[in-house]
C-alpha positions in Angstrom: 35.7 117.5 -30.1 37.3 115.0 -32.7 38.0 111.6 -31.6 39.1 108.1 -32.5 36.3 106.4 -31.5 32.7 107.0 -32.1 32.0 105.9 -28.6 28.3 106.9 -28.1 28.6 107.5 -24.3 31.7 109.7 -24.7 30.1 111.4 -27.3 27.1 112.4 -25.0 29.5 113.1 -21.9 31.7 115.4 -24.1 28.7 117.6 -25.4 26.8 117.7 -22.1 30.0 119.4 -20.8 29.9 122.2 -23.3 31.7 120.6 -26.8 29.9 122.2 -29.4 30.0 118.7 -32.2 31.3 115.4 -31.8 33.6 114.6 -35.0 35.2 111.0 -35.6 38.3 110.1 -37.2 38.4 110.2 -40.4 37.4 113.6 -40.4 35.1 114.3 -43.0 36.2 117.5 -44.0 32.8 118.9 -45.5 31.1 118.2 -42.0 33.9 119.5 -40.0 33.8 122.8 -41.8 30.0 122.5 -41.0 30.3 122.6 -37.5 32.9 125.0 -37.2 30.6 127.5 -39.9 27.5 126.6 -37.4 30.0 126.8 -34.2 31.0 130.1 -35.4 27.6 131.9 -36.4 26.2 130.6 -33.1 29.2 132.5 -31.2 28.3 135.3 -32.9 24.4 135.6 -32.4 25.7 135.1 -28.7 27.6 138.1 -28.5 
């Protein structure tokens, strides 16, 4: 989830209910591809 707020409770909320990484505006692009990357390999070992 990306957000404009780096509200801590809404950040917890959001990944309880399934949201793979919290990300706050501005993006920081190196972490964002991170999380996606990580995001993506996970998927996969799911499958």
């Amino acid at each position: 989830m990306v957000s404009g707020t780096s509200d801590a409770a809404l950040a917890q909320r959001t990944l309880a209910r399934g949201a793979f990484d919290y990300v706050t505006k501005p993006v920081d692009l190196e972490h964002l591809a991170q999380s996606v990357e990580t995001a993506v390999m996970m998927k996969r070992l799911e499958s």
